[in-house]
N, C-alpha and C positions, 0 to 999 in steps of 0.2 A: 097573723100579723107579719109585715115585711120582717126579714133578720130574725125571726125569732125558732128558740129552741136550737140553735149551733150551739154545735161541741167547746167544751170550755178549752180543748187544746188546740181547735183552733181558736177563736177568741184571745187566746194568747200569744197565737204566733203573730196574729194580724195587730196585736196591741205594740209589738216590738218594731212596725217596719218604718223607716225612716223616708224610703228608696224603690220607687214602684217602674218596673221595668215592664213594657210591652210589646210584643210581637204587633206585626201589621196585618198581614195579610190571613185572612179568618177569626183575626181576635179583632182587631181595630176594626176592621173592614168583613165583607161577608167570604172574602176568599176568592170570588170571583176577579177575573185581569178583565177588563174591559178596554180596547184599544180603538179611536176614533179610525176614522179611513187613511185617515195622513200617517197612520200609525204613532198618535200621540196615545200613551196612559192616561188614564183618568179610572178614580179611585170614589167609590161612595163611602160616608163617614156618618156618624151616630149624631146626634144634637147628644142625646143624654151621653155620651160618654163623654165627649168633649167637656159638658158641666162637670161630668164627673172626677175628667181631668185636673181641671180649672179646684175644683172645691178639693183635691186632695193638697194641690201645690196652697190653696190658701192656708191651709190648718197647717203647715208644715213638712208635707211629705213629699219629696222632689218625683219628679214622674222622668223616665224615660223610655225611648223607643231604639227599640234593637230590631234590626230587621235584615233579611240577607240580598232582597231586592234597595236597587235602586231607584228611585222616584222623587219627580219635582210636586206630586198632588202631595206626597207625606211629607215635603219641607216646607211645603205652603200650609197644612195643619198644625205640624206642628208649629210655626212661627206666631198663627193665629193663636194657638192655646198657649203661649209663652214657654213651651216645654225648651228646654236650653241644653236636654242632653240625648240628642238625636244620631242614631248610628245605623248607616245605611249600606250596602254593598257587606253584609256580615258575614261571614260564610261559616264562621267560626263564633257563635255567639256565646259560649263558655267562656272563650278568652274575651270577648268583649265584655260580657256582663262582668267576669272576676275583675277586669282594668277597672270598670267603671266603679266597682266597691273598692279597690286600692284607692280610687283618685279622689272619692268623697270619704274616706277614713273610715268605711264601713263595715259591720264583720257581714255575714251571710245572713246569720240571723237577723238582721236589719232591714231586708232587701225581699220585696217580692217580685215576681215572674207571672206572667200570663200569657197564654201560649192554646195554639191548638192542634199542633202537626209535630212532629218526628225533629229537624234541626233544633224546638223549642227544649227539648227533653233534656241535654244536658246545662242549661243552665235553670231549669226547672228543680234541676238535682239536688242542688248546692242552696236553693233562695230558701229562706227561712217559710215562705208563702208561697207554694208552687200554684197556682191556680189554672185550668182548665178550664174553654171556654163548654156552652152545654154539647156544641159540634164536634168536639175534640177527635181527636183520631184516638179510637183505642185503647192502646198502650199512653196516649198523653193524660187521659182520664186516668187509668190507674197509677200512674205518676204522680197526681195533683193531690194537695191537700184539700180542696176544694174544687168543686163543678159550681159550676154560673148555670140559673135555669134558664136565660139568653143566650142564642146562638153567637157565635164571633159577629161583629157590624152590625147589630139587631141589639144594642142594649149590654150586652155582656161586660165589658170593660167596667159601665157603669155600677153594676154590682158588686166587679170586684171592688171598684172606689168606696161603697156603699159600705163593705164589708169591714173596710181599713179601719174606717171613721168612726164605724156603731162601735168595733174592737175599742177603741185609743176612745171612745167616751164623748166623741164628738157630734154625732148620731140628734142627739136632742136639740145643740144650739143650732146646725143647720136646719133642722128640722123648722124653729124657732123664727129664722132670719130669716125664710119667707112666705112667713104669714102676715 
């Protein structure tokens, strides 16, 4: 059965988080740069993560995107998914993730990270929910509280969403509201 048999410590860390931060490129996305001829970006994105965006911010839990690239494809999703705390050009995403728990009044434990490469790792450190996607680099696996069995841009984000909501009890009414 989907979610079942996870460890009770994690269950409990995912039952604490208020605050879900996401990496772009191999967790949102599959990692790949894709560049038109005119040399525009352009970025492929999940339908399930984006729900799974969407249904974390409905229950409560604010989502954000930390990322160290710049891109107009990831401000045109995130605007589509109403995500409102969007940080792009990051190069230092420690100091961005610690800003963004000062500015929502949040302790660490509050807050999870999902990530699948090396700049992810130090604010992976600090988040009560380090999560790794199933493609992760390595060393960002054995950093993670948790592996997604979806690769980054393939589903992955979704689960960690999946993972927040079955913790926090809310797993049944989604479940519920579409059938």
């Amino acid at each position: 059965m989907y979610l079942a048999d996870l460890p009770a410590d994690l269950l409990a860390r995912a039952a604490k988080i208020r605050v879900a931060a996401f990496d772009v490129d191999g967790t949102l996305t599959d990692g790949r740069l894709w560049y038109s001829e005119d040399g525009r970006e352009t970025k492929v994105f999940h339908v399930h993560d984006g729900l799974g965006l969407k249904r974390l911010q409905a229950n409560g839990v604010q989502v954000a995107i930390v990322t160290a690239r710049i891109s107009h494809p990831v401000a045109l999703r995130a605007e589509e998914l109403g995500i409102a705390h969007v940080y792009q050009g990051q190069a230092d995403k420690h100091a961005c993730f610690t800003a963004l728990l000062e500015a929502l009044g949040l302790a660490p434990e509050q807050a999870a990270f999902v990530g699948d490469d090396l700049p992810d790792l130090p604010p992976m450190r600090i988040a009560g929910l380090a999560v790794a996607v199933a493609n992760a680099h390595p060393w960002v696996a054995e950093a993670a509280h948790w592996q997604t069995r979806l690769p980054g841009g393939m589903g992955a984000v979704r689960e960690a969403c999946d993972l927040i909501l079955h913790a926090q009890g809310k797993s049944a009414a989604e479940r519920e509201r579409w059938q």
